[in-house]
VOSE-141885 format. One record per atom (N, C-alpha, C, O, CB): x, y, z; residue in one letter. Coordinates in steps of 0.02 Angstrom, whole numbers, plus 50000, padded with zeros to 5 digits. Glycine has a CB too. Example, Ala and Ser with C-alpha at 12.3 -4.5 7.8 and 13.67 -1.06 7.14 Angstrom:
% residues 2
> 50660; 49716; 50390; A
> 50615; 49775; 50390; A
> 50660; 49835; 50390; A
> 50712; 49834; 50423; A
> 50565; 49776; 50452; A
> 50642; 49888; 50354; S
> 50684; 49947; 50357; S
> 50645; 50002; 50394; S
> 50670; 50057; 50402; S
> 50704; 49970; 50286; S
END
This chain:
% residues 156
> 54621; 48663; 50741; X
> 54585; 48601; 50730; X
> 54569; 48594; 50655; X
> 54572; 48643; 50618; X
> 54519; 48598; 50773; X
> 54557; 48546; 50639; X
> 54582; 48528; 50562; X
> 54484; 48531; 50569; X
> 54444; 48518; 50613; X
> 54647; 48431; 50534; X
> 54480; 48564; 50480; X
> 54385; 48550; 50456; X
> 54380; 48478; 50476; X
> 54347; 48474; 50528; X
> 54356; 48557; 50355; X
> 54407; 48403; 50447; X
> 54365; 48359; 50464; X
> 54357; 48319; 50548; X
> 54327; 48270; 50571; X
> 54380; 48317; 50412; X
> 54400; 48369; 50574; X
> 54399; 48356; 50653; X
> 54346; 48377; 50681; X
> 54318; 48351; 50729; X
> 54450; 48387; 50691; X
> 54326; 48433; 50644; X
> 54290; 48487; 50669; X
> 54192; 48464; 50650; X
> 54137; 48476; 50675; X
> 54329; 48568; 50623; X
> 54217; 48430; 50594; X
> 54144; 48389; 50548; X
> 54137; 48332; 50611; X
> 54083; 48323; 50639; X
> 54167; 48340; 50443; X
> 54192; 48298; 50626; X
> 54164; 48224; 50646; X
> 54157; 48238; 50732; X
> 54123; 48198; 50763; X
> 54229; 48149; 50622; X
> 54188; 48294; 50768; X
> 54126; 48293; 50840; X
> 54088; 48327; 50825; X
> 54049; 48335; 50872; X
> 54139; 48316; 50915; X
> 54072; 48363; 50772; X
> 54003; 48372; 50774; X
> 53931; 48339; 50778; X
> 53876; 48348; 50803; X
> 54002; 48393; 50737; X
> 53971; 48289; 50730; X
> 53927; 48241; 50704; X
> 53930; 48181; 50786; X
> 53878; 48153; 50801; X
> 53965; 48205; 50613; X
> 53977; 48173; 50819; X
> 53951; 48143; 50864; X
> 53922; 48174; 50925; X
> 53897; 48137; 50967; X
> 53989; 48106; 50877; X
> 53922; 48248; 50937; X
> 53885; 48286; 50987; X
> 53835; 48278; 50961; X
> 53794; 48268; 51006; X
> 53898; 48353; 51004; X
> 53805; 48276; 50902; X
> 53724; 48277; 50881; X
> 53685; 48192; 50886; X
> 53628; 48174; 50899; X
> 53720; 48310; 50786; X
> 53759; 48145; 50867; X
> 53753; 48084; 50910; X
> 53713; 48073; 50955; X
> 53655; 48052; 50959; X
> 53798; 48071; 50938; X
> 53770; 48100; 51006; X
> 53747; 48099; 51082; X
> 53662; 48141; 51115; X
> 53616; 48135; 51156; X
> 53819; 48142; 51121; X
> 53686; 48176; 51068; X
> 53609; 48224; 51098; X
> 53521; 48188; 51062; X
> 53464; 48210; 51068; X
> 53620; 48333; 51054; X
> 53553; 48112; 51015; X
> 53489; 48086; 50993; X
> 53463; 48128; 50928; X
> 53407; 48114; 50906; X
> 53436; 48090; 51056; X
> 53503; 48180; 50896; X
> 53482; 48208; 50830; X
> 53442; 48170; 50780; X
> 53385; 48184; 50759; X
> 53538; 48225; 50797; X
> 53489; 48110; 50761; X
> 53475; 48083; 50739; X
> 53439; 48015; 50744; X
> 53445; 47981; 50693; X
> 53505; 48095; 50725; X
> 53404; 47988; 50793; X
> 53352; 47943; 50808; X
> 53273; 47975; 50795; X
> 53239; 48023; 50812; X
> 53364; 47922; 50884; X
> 53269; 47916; 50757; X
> 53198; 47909; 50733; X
> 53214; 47936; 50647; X
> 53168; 47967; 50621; X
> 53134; 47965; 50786; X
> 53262; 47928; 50615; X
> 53238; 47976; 50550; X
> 53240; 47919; 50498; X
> 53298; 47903; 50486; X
> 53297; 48050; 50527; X
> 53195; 47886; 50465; X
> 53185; 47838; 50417; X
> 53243; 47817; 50383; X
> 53290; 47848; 50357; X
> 53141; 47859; 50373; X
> 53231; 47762; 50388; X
> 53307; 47717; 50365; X
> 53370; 47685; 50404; X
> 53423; 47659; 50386; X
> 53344; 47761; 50327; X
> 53332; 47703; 50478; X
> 53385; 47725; 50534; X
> 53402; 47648; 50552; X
> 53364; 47602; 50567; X
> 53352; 47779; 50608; X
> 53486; 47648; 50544; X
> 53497; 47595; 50578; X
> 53506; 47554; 50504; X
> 53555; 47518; 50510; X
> 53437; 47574; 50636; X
> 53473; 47545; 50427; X
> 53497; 47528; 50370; X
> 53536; 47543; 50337; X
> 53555; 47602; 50343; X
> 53472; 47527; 50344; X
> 53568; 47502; 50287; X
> 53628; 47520; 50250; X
> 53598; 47554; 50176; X
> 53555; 47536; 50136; X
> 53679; 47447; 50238; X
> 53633; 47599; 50180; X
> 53619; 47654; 50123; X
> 53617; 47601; 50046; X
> 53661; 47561; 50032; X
> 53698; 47725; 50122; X
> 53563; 47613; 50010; X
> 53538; 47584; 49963; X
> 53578; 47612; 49904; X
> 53569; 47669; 49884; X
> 53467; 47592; 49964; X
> 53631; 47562; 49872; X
> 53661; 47578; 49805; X
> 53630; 47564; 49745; X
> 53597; 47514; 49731; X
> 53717; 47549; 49798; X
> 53645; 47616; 49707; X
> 53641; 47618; 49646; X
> 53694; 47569; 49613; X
> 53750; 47559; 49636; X
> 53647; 47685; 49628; X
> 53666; 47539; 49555; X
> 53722; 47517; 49515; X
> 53789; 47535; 49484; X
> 53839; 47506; 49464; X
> 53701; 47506; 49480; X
> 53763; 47604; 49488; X
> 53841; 47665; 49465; X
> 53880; 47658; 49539; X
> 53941; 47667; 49546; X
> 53814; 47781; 49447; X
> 53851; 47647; 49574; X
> 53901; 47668; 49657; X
> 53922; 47600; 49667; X
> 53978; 47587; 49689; X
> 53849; 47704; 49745; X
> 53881; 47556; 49654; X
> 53915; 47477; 49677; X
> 53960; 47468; 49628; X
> 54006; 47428; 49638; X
> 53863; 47405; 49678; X
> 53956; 47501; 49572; X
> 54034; 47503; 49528; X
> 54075; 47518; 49549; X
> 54124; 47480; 49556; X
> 54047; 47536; 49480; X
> 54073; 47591; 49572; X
> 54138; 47611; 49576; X
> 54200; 47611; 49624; X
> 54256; 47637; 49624; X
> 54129; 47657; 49566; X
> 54156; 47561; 49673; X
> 54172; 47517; 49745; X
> 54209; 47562; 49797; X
> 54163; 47568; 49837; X
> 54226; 47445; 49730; X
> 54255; 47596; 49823; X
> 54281; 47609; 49872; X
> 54247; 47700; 49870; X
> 54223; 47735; 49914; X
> 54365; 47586; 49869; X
> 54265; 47713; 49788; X
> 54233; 47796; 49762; X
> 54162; 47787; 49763; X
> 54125; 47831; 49740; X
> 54256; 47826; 49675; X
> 54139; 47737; 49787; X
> 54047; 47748; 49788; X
> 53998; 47825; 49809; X
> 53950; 47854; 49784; X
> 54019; 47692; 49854; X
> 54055; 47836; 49885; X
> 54012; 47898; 49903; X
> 54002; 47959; 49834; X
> 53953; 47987; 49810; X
> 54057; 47936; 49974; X
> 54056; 47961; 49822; X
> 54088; 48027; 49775; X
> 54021; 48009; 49710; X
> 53985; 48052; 49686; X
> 54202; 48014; 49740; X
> 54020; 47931; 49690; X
> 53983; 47926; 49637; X
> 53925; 47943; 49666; X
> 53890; 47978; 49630; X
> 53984; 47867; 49602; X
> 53903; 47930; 49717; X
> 53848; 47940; 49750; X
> 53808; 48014; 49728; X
> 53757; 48021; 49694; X
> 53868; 47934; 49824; X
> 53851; 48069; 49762; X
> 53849; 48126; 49764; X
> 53857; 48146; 49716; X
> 53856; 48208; 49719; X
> 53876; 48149; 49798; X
> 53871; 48121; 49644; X
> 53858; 48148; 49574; X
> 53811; 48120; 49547; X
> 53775; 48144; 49503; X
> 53907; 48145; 49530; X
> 53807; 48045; 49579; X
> 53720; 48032; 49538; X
> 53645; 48074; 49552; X
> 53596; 48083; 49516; X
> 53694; 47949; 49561; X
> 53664; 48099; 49634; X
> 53633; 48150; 49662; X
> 53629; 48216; 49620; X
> 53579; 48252; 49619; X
> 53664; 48160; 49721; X
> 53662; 48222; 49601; X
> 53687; 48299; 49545; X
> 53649; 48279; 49488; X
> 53619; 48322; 49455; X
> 53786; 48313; 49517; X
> 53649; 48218; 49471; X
> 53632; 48213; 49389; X
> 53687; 48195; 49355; X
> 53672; 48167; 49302; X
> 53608; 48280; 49354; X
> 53751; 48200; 49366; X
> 53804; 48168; 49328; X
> 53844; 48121; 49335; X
> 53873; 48112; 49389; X
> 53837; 48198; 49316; X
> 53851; 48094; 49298; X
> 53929; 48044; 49313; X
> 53962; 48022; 49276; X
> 53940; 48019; 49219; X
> 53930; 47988; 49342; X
> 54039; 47993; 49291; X
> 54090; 47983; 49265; X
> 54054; 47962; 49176; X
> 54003; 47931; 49162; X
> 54135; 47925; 49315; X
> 54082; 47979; 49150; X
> 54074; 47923; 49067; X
> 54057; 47835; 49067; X
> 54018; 47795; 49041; X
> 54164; 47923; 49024; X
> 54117; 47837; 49115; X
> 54133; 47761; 49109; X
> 54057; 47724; 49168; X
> 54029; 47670; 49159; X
> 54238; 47745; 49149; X
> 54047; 47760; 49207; X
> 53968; 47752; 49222; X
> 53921; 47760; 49194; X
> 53873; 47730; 49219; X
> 53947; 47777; 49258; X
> 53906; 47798; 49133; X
> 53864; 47803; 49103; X
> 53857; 47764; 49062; X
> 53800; 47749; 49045; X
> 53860; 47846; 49089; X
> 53925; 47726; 49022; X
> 53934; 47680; 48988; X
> 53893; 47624; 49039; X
> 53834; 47621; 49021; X
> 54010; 47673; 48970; X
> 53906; 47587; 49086; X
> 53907; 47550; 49130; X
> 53812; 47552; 49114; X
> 53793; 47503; 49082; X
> 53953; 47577; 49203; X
> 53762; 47595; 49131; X
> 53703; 47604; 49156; X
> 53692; 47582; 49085; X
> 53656; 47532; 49083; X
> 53678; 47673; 49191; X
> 53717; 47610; 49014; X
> 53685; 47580; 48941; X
> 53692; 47524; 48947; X
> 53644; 47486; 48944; X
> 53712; 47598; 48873; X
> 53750; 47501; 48957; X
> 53762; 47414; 48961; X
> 53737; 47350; 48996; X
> 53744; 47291; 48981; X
> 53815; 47405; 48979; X
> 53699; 47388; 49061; X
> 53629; 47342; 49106; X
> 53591; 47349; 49043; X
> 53585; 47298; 49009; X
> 53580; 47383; 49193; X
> 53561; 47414; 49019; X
> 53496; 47395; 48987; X
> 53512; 47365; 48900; X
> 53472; 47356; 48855; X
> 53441; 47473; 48991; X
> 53561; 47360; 48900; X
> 53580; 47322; 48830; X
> 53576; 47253; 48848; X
> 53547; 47225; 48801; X
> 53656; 47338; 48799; X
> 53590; 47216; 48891; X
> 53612; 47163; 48901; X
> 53525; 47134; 48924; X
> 53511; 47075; 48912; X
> 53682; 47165; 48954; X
> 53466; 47185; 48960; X
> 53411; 47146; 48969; X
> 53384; 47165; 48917; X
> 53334; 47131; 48906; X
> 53372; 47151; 49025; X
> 53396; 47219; 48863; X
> 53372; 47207; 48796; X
> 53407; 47139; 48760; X
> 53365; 47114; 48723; X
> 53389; 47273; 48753; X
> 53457; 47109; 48760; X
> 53472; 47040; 48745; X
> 53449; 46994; 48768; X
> 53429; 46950; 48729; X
> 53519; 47026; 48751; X
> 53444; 46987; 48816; X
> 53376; 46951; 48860; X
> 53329; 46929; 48841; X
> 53314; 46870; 48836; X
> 53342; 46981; 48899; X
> 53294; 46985; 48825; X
> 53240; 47010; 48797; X
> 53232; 46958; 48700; X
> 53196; 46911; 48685; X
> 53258; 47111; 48799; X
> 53270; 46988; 48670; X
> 53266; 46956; 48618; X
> 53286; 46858; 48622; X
> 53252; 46818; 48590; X
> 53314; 47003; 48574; X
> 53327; 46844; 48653; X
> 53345; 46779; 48669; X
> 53278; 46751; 48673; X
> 53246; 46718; 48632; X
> 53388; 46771; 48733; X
> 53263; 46773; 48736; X
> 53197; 46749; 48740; X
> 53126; 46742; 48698; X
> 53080; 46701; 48699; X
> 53185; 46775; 48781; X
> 53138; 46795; 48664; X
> 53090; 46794; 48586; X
> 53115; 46747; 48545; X
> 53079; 46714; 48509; X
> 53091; 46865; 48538; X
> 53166; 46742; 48547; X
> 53174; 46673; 48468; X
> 53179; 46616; 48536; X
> 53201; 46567; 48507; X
> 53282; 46677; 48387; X
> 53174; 46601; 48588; X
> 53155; 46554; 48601; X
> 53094; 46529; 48608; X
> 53075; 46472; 48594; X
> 53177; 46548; 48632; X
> 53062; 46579; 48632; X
> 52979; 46556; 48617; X
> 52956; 46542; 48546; X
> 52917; 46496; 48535; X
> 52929; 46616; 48640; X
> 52989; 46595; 48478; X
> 52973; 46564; 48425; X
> 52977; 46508; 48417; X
> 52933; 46476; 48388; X
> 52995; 46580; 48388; X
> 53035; 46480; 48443; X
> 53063; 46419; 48426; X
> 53021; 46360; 48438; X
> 52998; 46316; 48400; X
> 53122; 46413; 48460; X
> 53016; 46376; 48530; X
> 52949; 46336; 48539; X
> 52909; 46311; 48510; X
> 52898; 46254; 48490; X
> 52916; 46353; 48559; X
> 52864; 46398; 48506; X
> 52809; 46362; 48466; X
> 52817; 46330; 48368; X
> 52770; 46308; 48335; X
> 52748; 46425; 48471; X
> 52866; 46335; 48352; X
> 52875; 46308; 48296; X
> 52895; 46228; 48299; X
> 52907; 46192; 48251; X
> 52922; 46350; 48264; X
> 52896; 46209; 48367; X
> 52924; 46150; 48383; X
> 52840; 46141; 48389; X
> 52804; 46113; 48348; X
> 52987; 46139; 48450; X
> 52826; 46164; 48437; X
> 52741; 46127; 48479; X
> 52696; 46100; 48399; X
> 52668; 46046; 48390; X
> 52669; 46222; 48540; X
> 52702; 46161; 48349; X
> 52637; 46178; 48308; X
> 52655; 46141; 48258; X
> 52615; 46100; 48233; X
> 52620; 46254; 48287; X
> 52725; 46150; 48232; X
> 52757; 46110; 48168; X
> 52758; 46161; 48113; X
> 52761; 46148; 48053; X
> 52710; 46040; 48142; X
> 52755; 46217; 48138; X
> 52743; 46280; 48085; X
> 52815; 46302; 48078; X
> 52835; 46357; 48096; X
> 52689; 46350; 48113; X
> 52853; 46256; 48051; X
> 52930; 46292; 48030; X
> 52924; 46343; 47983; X
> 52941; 46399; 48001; X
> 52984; 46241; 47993; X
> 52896; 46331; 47909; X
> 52916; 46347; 47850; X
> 52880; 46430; 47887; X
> 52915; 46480; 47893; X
> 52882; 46296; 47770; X
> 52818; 46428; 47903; X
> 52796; 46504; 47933; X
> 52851; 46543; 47990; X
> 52866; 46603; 47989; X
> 52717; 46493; 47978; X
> 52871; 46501; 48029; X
> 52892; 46540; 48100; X
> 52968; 46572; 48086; X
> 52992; 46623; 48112; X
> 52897; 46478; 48176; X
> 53008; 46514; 48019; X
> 53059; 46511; 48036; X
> 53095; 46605; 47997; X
> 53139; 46641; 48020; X
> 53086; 46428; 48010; X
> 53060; 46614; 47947; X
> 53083; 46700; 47939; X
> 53086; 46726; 48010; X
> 53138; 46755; 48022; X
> 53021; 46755; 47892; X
> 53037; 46721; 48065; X
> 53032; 46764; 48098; X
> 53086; 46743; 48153; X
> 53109; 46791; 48184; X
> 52963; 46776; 48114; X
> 53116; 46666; 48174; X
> 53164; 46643; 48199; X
> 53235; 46685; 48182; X
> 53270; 46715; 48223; X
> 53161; 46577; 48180; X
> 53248; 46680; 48109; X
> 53308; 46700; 48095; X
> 53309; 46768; 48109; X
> 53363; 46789; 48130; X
> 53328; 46686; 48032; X
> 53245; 46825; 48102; X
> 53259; 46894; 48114; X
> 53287; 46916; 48167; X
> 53327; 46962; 48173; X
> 53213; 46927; 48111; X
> 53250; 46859; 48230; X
> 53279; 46863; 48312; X
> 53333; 46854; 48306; X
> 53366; 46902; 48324; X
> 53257; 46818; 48368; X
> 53381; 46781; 48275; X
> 53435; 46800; 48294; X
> 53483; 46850; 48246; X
> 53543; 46852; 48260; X
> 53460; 46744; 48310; X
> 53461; 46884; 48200; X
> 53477; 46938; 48179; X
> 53499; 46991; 48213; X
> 53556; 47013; 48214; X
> 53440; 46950; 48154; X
> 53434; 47021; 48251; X
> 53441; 47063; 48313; X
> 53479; 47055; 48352; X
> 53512; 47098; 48381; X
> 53400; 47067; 48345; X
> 53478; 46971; 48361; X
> 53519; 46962; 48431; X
> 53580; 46993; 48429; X
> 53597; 47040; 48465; X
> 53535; 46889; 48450; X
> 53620; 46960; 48379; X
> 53687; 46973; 48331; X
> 53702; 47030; 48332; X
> 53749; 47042; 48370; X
> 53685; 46959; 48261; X
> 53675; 47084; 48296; X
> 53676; 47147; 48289; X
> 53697; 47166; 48380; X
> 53748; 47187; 48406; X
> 53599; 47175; 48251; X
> 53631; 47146; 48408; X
> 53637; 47197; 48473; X
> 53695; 47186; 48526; X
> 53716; 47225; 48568; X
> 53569; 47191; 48516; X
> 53713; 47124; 48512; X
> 53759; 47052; 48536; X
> 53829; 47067; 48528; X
> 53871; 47038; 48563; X
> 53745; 46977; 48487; X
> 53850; 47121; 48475; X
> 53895; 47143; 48432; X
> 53904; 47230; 48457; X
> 53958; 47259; 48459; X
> 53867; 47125; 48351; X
> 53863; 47248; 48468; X
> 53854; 47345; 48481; X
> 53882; 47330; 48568; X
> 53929; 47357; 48597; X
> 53733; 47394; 48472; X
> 53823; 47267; 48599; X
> 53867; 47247; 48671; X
> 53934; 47239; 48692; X
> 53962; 47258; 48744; X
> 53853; 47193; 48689; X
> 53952; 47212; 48652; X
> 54016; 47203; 48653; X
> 54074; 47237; 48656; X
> 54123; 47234; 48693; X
> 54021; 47181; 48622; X
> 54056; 47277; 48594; X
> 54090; 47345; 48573; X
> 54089; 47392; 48639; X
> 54142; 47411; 48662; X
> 54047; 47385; 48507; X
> 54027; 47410; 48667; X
> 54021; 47448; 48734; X
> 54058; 47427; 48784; X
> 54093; 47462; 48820; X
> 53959; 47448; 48759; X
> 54046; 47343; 48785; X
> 54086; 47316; 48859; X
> 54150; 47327; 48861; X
> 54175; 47342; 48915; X
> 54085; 47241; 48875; X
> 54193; 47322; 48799; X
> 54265; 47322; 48781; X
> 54288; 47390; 48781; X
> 54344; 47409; 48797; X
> 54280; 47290; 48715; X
> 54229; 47434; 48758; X
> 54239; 47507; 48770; X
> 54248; 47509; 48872; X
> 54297; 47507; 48909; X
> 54153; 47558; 48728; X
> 54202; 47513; 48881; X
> 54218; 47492; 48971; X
> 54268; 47489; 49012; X
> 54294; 47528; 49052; X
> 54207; 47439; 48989; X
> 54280; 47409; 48987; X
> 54344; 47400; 49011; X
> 54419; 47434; 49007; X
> 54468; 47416; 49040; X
> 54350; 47353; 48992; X
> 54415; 47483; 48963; X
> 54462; 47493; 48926; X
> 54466; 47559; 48968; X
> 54519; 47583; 48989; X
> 54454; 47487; 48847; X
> 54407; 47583; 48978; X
> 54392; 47669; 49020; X
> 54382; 47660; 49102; X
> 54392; 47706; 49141; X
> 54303; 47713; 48989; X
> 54361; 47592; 49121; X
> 54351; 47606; 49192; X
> 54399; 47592; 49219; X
> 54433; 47546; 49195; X
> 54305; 47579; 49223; X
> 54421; 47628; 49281; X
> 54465; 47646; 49334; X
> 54485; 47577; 49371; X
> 54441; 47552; 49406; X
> 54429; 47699; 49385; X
> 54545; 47545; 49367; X
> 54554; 47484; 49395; X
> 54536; 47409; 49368; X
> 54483; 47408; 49336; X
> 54525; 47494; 49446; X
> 54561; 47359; 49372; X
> 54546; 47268; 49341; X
> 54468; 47286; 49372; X
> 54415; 47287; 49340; X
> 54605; 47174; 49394; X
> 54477; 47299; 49438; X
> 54425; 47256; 49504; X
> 54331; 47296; 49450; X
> 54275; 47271; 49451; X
> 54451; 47316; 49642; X
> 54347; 47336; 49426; X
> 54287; 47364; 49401; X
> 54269; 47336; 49319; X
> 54215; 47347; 49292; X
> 54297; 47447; 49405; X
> 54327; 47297; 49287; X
> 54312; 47268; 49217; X
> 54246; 47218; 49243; X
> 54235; 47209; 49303; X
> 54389; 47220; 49177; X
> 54205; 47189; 49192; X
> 54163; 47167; 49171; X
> 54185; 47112; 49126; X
> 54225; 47124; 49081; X
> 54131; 47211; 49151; X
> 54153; 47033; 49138; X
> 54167; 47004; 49088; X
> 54118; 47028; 49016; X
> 54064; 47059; 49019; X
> 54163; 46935; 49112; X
> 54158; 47000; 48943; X
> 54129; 47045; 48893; X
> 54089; 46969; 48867; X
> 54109; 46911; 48873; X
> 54191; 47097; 48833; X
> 54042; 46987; 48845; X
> 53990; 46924; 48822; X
> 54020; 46893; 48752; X
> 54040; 46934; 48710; X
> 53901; 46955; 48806; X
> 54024; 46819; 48736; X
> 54085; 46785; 48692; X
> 54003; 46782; 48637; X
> 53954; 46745; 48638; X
> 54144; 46686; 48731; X
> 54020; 46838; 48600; X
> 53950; 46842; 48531; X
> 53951; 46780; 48497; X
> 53896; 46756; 48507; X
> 53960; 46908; 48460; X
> 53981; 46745; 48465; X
> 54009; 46706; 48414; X
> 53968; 46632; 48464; X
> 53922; 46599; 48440; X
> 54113; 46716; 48399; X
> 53987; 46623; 48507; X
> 53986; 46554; 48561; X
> 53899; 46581; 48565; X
> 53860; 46545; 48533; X
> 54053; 46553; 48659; X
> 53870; 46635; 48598; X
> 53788; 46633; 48608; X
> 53758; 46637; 48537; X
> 53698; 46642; 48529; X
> 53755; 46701; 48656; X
> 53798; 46635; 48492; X
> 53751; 46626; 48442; X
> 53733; 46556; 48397; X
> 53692; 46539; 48354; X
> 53770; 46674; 48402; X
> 53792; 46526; 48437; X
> 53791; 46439; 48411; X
> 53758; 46425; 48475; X
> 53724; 46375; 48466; X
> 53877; 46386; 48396; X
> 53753; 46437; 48509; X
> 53708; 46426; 48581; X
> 53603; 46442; 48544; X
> 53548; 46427; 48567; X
> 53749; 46518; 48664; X
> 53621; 46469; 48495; X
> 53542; 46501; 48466; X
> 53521; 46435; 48418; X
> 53472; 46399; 48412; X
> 53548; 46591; 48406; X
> 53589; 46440; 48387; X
> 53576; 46394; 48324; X
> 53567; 46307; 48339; X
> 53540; 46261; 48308; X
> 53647; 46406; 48272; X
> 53595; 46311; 48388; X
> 53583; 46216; 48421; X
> 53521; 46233; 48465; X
> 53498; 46178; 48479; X
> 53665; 46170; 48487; X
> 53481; 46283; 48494; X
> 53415; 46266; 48515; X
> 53365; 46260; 48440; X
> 53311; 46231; 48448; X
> 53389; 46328; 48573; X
> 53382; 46287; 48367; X
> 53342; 46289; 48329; X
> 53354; 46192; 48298; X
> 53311; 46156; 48274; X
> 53357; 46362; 48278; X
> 53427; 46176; 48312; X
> 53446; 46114; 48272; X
> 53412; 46082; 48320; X
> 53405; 46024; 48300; X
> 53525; 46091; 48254; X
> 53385; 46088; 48378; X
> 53384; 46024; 48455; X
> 53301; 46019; 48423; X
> 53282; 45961; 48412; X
> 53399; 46066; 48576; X
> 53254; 46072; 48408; X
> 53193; 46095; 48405; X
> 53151; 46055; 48356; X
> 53091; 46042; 48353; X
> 53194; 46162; 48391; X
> 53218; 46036; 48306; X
> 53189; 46009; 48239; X
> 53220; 45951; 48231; X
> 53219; 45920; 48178; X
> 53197; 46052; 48175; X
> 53249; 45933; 48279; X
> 53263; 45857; 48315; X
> 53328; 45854; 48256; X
> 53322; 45821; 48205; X
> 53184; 45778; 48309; X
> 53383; 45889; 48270; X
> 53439; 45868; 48260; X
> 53439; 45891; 48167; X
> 53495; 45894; 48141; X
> 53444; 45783; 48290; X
> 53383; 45904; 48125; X
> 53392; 45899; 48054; X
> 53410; 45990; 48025; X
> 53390; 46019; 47974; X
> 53310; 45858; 48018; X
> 53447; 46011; 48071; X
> 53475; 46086; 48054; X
> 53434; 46162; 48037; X
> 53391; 46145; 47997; X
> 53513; 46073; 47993; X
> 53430; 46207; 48044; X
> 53399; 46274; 48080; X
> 53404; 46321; 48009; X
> 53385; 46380; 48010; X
> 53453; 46310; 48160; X
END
């Protein structure tokens, strides 16, 4: 008898005998990680190394690149509130150093993203796991027409 013949009536004699009723979670679908919903069909395997503490590169890449992207977020949203309030108050000549630094950052971080995502794509296993890569150049004229819209069309 082959080991996984030998694994799977086991696993249904302990079935049958109710082993497993009542043990928390019972009856739910196993809760993924973002590394395992990557790696789609190899989930278990990622599973069982995120369990370990390790994983592939190209997952680890993957986990920097969530929190890069809500660190972009993050800043977007700061030069838009500057923006705001430089719209509400009329405080350009003050706000606007601190406007351009945001999208400074943005740029910078907007640019390191990129570099990572393209790194990514380039390392992860299969199309079905690429990532679209964020178009830097296009969100940053996307920055610069909320500063031109803010000051009613007379440029940022």
């Amino acid at each position: 008898m082959r080991f996984e013949q030998l694994v799977e009536n086991r696993i249904l004699e302990a079935i049958e005998e109710g082993v497993f009723e009542g043990l928390p979670g019972e009856g739910a679908r196993l809760p993924l990680r973002d590394a395992e919903r990557l790696a789609g069909d190899l989930w278990l395997a990622h599973h069982i190394l995120g369990n370990a503490g390790t994983l592939p590169e190209w997952l680890e890449l993957a986990k920097t690149i969530e929190l890069d992207r809500e660190r972009l977020a993050a800043l977007e949203a700061e030069h838009g509130a500057l923006v705001e309030r430089a719209r509400a108050t009329g405080e350009w000549r003050r706000l606007a150093p601190l406007i351009a630094e945001r999208r400074r950052e943005f740029a910078a971080a907007a640019r390191a993203l990129r570099t990572k995502q393209d790194r990514y794509n380039m390392e992860a296993p299969g199309v079905a796991n690429e990532r679209p890569a964020i178009w830097v150049e296009e969100r940053l004229r996307m920055l610069d027409a909320r500063v031109r819209e803010a000051r009613g069309g007379a440029g940022g």
